[in-house]
C-alpha positions as CSV (number, residue, x, y, z in Angstrom):
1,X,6.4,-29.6,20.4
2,X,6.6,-28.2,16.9
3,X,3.9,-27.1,15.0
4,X,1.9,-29.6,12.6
5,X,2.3,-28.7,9.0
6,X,5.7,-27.0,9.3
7,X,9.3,-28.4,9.6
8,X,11.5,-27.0,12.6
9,X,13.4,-25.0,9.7
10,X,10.0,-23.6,8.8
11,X,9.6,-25.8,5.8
12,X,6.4,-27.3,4.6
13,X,5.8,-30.6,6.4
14,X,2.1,-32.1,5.8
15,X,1.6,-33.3,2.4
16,X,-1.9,-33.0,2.6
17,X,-2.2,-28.9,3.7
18,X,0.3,-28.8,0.3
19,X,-2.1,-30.3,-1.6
20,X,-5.1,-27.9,-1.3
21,X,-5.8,-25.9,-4.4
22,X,-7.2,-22.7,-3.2
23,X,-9.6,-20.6,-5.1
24,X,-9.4,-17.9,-3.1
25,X,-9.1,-14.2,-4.3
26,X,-7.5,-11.9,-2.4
27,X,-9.1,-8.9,-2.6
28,X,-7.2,-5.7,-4.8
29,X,-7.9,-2.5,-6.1
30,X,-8.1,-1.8,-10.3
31,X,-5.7,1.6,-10.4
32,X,-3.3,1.6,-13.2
33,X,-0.9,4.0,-14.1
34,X,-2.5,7.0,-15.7
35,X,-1.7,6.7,-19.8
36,X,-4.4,9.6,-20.7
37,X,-3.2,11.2,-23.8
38,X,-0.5,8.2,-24.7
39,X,1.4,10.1,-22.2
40,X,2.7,7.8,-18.4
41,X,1.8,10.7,-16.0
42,X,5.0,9.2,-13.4
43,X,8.2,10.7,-12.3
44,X,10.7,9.2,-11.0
45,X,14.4,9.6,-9.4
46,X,16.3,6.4,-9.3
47,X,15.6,2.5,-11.1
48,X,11.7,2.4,-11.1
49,X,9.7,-0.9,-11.0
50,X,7.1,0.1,-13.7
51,X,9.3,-0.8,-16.7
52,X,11.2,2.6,-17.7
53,X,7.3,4.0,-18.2
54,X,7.3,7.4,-16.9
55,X,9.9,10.7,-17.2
56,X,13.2,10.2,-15.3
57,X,13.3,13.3,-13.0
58,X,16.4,15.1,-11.2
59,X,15.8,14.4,-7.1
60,X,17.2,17.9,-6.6
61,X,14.3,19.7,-9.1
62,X,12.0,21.6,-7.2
63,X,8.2,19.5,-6.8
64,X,7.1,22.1,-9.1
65,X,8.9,21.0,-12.0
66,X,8.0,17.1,-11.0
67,X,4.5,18.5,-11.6
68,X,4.8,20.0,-14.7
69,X,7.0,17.1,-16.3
70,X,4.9,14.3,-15.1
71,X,1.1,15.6,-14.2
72,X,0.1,19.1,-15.7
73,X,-3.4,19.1,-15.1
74,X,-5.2,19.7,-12.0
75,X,-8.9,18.5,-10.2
76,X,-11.7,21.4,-9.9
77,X,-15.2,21.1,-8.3
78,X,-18.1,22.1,-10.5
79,X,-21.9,22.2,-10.2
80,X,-23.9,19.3,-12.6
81,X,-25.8,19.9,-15.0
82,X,-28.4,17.9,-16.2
83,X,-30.7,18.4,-19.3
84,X,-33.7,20.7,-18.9
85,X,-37.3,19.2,-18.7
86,X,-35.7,16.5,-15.9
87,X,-36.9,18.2,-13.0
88,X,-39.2,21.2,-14.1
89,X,-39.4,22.5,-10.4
90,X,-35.9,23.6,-11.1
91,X,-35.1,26.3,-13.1
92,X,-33.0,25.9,-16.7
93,X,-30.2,27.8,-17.5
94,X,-29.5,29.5,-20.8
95,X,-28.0,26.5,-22.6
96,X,-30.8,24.2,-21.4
97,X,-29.2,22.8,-18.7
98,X,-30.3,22.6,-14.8
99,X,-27.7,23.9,-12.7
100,X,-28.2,21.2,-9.7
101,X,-25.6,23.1,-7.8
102,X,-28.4,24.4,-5.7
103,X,-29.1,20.5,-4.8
104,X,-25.8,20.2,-3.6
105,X,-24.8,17.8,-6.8
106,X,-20.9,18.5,-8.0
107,X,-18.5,16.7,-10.3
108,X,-14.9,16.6,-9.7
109,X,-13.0,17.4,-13.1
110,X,-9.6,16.9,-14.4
111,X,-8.6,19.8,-16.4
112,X,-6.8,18.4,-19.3
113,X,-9.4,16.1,-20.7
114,X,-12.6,17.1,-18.6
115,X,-13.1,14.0,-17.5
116,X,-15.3,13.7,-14.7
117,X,-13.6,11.7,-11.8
118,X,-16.4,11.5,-9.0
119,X,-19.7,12.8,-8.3
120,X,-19.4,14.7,-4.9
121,X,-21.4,17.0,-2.6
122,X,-21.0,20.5,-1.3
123,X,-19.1,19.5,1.6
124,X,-16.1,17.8,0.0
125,X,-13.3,19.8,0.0
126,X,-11.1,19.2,-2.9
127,X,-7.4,18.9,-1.6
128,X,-5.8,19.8,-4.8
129,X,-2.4,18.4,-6.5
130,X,-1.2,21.9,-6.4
131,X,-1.4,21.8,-2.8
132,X,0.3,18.5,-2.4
133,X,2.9,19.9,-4.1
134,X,3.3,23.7,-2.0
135,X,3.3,20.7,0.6
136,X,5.9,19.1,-0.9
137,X,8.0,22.3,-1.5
138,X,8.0,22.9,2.0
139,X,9.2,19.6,3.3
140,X,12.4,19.7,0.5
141,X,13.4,23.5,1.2
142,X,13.0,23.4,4.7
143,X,13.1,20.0,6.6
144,X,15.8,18.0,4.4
145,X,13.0,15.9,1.7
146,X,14.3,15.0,-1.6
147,X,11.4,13.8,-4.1
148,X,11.3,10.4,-5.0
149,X,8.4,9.4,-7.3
150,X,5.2,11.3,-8.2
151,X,2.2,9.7,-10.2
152,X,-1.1,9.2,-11.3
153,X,-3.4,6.2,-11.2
154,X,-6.8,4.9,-12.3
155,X,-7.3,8.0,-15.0
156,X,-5.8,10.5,-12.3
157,X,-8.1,9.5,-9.2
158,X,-5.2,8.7,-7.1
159,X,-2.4,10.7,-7.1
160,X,0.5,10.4,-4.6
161,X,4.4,11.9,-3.9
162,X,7.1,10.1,-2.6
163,X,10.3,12.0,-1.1
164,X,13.5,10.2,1.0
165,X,13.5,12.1,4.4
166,X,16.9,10.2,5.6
167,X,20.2,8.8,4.5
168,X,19.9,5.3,4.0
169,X,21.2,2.8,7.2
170,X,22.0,-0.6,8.3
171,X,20.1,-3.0,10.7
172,X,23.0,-5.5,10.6
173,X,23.5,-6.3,7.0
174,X,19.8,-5.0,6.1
175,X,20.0,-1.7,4.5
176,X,17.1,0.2,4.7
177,X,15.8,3.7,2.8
178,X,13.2,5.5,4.9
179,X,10.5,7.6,2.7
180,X,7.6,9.8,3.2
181,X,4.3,8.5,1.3
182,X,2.0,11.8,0.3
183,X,-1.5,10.9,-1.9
184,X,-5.4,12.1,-2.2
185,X,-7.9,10.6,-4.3
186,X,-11.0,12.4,-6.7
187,X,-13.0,9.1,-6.3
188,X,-14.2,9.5,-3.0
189,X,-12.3,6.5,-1.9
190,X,-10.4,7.7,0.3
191,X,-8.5,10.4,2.6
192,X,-5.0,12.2,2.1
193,X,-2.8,10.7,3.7
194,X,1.0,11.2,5.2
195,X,3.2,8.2,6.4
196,X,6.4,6.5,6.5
197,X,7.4,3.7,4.2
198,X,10.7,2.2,4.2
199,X,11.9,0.4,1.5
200,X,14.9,-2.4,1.8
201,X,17.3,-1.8,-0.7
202,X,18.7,-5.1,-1.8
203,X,14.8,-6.7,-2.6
204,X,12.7,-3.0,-2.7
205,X,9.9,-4.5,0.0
206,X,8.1,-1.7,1.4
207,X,7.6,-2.4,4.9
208,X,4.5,-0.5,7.1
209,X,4.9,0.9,9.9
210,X,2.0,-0.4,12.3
211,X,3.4,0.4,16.0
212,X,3.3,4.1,15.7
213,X,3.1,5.9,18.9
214,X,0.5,8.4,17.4
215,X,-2.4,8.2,14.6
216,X,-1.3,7.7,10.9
217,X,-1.8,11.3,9.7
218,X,-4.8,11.5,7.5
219,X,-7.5,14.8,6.5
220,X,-10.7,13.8,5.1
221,X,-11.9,15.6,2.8
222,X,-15.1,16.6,4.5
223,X,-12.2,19.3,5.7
224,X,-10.1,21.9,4.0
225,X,-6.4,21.0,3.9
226,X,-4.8,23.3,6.2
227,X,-1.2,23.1,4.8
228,X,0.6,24.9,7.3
229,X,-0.7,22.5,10.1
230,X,-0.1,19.3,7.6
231,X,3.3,20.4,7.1
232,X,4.0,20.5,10.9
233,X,2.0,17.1,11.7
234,X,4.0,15.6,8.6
235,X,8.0,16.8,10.4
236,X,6.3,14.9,13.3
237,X,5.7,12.1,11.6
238,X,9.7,12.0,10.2
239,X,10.6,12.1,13.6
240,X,8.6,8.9,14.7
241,X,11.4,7.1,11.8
242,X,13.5,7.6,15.2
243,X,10.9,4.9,16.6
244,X,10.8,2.4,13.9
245,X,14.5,2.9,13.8
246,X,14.4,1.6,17.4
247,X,11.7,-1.1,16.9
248,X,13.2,-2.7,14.0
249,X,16.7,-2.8,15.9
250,X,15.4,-4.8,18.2
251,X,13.7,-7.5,15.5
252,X,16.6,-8.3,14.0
253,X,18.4,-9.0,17.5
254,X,15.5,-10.9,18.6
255,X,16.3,-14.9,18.1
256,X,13.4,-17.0,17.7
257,X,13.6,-20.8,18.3
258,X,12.2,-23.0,15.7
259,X,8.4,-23.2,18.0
260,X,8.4,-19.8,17.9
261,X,9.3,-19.2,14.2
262,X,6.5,-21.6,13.1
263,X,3.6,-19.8,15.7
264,X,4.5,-16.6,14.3
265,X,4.1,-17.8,10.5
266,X,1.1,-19.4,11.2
267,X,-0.2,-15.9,13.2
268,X,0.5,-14.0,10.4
269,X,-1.0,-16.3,7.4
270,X,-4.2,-16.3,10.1
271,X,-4.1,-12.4,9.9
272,X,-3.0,-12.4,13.3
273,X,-6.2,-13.5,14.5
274,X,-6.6,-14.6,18.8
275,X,-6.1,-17.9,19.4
276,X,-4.8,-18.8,15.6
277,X,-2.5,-21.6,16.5
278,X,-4.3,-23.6,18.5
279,X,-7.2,-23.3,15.8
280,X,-4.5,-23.9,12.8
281,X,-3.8,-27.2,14.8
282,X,-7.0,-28.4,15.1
283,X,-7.9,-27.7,12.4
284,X,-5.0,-29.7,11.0
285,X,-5.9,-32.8,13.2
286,X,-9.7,-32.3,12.1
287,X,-8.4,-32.3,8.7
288,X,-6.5,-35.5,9.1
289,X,-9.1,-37.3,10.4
290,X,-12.2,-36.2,7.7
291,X,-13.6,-35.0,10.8
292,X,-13.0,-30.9,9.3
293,X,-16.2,-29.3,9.6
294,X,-17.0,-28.2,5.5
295,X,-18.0,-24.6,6.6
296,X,-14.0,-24.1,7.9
297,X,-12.4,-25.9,4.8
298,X,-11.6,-22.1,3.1
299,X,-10.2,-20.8,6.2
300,X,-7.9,-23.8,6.0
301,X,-7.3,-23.5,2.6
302,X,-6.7,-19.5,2.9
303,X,-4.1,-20.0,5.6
304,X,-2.2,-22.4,4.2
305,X,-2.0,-20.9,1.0
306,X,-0.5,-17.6,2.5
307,X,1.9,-19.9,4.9
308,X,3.6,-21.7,2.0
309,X,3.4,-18.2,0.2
310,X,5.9,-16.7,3.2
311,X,7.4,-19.5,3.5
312,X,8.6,-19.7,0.1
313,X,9.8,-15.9,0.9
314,X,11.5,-16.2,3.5
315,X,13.8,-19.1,1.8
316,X,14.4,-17.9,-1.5
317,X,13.2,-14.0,-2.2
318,X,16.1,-11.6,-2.8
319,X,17.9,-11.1,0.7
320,X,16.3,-14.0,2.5
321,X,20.2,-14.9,3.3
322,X,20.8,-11.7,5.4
323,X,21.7,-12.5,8.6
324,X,18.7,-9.8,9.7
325,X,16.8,-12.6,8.7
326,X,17.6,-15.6,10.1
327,X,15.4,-17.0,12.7
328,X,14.2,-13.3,14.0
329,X,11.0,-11.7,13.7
330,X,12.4,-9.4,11.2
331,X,12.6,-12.2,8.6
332,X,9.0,-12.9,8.9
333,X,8.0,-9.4,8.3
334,X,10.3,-9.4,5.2
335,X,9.0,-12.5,3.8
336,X,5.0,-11.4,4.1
337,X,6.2,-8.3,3.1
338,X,7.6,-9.9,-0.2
339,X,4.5,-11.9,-0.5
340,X,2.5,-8.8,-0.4
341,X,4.8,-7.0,-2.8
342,X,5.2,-9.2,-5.2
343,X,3.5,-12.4,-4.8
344,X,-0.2,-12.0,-4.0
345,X,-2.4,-12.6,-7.7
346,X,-3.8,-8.9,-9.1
347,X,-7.2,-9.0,-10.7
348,X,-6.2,-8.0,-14.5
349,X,-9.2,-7.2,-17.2
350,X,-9.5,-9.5,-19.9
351,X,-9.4,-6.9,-22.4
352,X,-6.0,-6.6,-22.1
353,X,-4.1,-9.0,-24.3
354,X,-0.5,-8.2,-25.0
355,X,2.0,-10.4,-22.5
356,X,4.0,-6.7,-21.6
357,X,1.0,-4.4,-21.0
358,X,-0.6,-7.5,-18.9
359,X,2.6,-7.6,-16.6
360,X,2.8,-3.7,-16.6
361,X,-0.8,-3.7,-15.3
362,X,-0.2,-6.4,-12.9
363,X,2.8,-4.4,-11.5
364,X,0.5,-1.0,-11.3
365,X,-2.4,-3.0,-9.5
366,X,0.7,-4.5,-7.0
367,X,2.3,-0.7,-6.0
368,X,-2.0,0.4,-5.7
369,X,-2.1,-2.1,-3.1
370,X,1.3,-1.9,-1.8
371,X,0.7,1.2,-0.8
372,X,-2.9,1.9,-0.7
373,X,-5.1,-1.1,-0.3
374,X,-5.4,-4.4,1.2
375,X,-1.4,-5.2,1.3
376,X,-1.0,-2.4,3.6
377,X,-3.2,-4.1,6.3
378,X,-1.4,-7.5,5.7
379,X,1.9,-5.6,6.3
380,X,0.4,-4.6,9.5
381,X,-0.2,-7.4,11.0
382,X,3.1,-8.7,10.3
383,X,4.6,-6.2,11.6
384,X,2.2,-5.9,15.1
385,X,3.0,-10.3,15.0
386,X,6.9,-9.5,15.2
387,X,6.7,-6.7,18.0
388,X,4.9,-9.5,20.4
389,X,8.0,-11.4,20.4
390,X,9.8,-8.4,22.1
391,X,7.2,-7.1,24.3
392,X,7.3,-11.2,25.3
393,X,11.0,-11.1,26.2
C-alpha cells in the first residue's frame, strides 16, 4: 500500500497536505561575505556562485599567495582594557586603562581594521589563518591538493579553504568533484574543522558525508593546533573519499520500488526521526478527519512543507534526469541536497534594499549554512536515510 499524500511516482497526492501555508522558519546563520574596506575578501579558481564578487585566483598559486590576494590580515589575542575607576581594586595602567588581562578577559582582533571579533578567555587558543594556510601548503606540495576557494564571512569571523583532492569521476552518468573543506571561526562559535565535500558537477549540490568510518576531524580551540598531527589526520580523512566512493556506488545501483521511494521522502522531510511513517500516516488520517490534535499541526505542516520541497527537487532541479537518480536512494539525497542548497528561505536584514545585494546576501547566508550550519545536518540525515536501503538489502 502506498503512502497517503504521495503518488507512486512520488508526486504530491492529497490536496489538503498541499494546501497548508507554513510559517515555519528554518533556522540559519547571518554570515555574509566579508566586504570590509569595499574590498570581497574571496578567492576563487573556477565559475563561483557569489556573482563574479571576489579575485579570480590561479589553482596552481601557492595558498600563500591565495592569502595575500584575497585576506591579508590576520586574528591576534590581546588583553581588555577597560577605563580606569571601573574596578579600583585593579591597578590602571599608564594611559588609564585596566589591563584585565590578569582576570583572564581577551579580545580577538583582526589586524587590518582592529576590529574586535570575540571576547575570549585565556584558555582559547587562537588557530590562526596563517596556520590554515602552512596547512594548506602542505596538503598541495605534498599529498596532491589544489586550492579551490578561500574566504571570509560575517566581518572575518569565519574563515574557511577549499582544495580538490581528486580528479573528478562518474557514478553512472553523475559526475562528481571530491573537495577538502578547511575553516575556524573568531566568534567562538565554533571548532576548526577538516572534511570532505563533494560537489556534483552538472547542479553544484554539495553533498555530506555522514557514514564516515571515523570522527569528522575537528580541534577545539580550548587546544593549540598541532599542524603536523592535523596534516596527517587530514591525508586520513582523503583517504575515507575511498569509502564514500564505495557507499555512493552502491546508491545509485540500489532500485527502490515506488513504497520505498515515498517512506524514504517522508523519513527524510521527518528528519529521519523513528517511527516517521507510520506517524506521517496518522497524522494524515487524523488530519482528514479534524480529529488532528492542534499541538501536532506544525509538525504536520513542517513535514509536508519539506516533502513537496524534495519533491519538487527531485523532478525538476538541474540533473534530476540522470539515470543515478531514478528511483534510487541516490536521487533522494540529491533532491534534499538541492533543497538545502538552494531552496530553504535565508533570514535577510531589512536594511538591505537593493534587489542584487539582497540576492548576493541570500546566496552568502545559503553557502554559511551549506557548509556550516543547519543544512549540513539536513544533508546528514539524507544521506544516513539512503544508506538504510543498502544495509536493508
Amino acid at each position: 500500500m502506498g503512502i497517503q499524500g504521495l503518488s507512486p511516482n512520488g508526486a504530491p497526492l492529497n490536496p489538503v497536505c498541499r494546501s497548508y501555508k507554513s510559517n515555519m522558519r528554518i533556522n540559519t546563520m547571518s554570515h555574509m561575505l566579508d566586504e570590509t574596506g569595499g574590498v570581497y575578501h574571496m578567492g576563487y579558481a573556477d565559475n563561483t556562485p557569489w556573482h563574479g564578487h571576489g579575485f579570480k585566483v590561479d589553482p596552481h598559486a601557492s595558498p600563500e599567495e591565495w592569502r595575500r590576494k584575497c585576506i591579508p590580515w590576520e586574528v591576534h589575542k590581546v588583553p581588555t582594557y577597560t577605563s580606569a575607576g571601573v574596578d579600583r581594586f585593579v591597578k590602571p595602567i599608564a594611559s588609564g586603562m585596566i589591563d584585565q588581562s590578569t582576570q583572564g578577559m581577551y579580545n580577538l582582533i583582526r589586524d587590518d581594521n582592529n576590529a574586535a571579533l570575540s571576547a575570549v578567555s585565556e584558555r582559547y587558543n587562537v588557530h590562526t589563518i596563517s596556520a590554515l594556510m602552512r596547512i594548506m601548503k602542505r596538503l598541495c606540495d605534498k599529498h596532491g591538493f589544489l586550492m579551490n576557494t578561500i574566504g571570509s564571512l560575517d566581518g572575518g569571523k569565519k574563515i574557511w579553504a577549499l582544495a580538490k583532492i581528486e580528479a573528478e569521476y562518474r557514478l553512472i552518468d553523475e559526475v562528481i568533484a571530491p573537495y577538502v573543506l578547511l575553516s575556524t571561526t573568531f566568534d567562538k562559535s565554533g571548532e576548526t574543522p577538516a572534511r570532505l565535500t563533494e560537489t556534483c558537477v552538472v547542479c553544484n549540490n554539495t553533498l555530506q558525508y555522514a557514514e564516515r568510518s571515523r570522527p569528522e576531524l575537528s580541534i577545539s580551540h580550548k587546544r593549540e593546533l598541532d599542524e603536523d598531527k592535523f596534516v596527517n589526520e587530514i591525508v586520513i580523512v582523503k583517504q575515507d573519499h575511498e569509502k564514500f566512493v564505495e557507499i555512493a556506488s552502491n546508491l545509485v545501483e540500489t532500485s527502490l520500488s515506488e513504497d520505498q521511494l515515498a517512506e524514504m521522502v517522508i523519513r527524510v522531510a521527518s528528519r529521519g526521526k523513528e517511527n516517521a511513517v507510520e506517524d506521517y500516516q496518522r497524522m494524515i488520517n487524523d488530519h482528514i478527519k479534524n480529529e488532528l490534535d492542534p499541538a501536532e499541526a506544525p509538525t504536520l505542516r513542517a513535514i509536508d512543507r519539506v516533502k513537496d520541497q524534495l519533491i519538487k527537487a527531485m523532478a525538476n532541479s538541474p540533473g534530476h534526469n540522470l539515470r543515478a537518480r531514478q528511483m534510487t536512494p541516490w536521487g533522494v539525497i540529491q533532491g534534499m541536497t538541492n533543497v538545502v542548497d538552494f531552496q530553504l528561505p535565508t533570514q535577510i536584514s531589512s536594511s538591505i534594499k537593493d534587489k542584487e545585494q539582497r540576492k548576493f546576501a541570500e546566496s552568502n547566508n545559503r553557502l554559511s549554512r551549506s557548509w556550516f550550519g543547519s543544512g549540513q545536518t539536513l544533508k546528514e540525515i539524507a544521506w544516513r536515510e539512503g544508506v538504510r536501503y543498502l544495509k536493508a538489502a
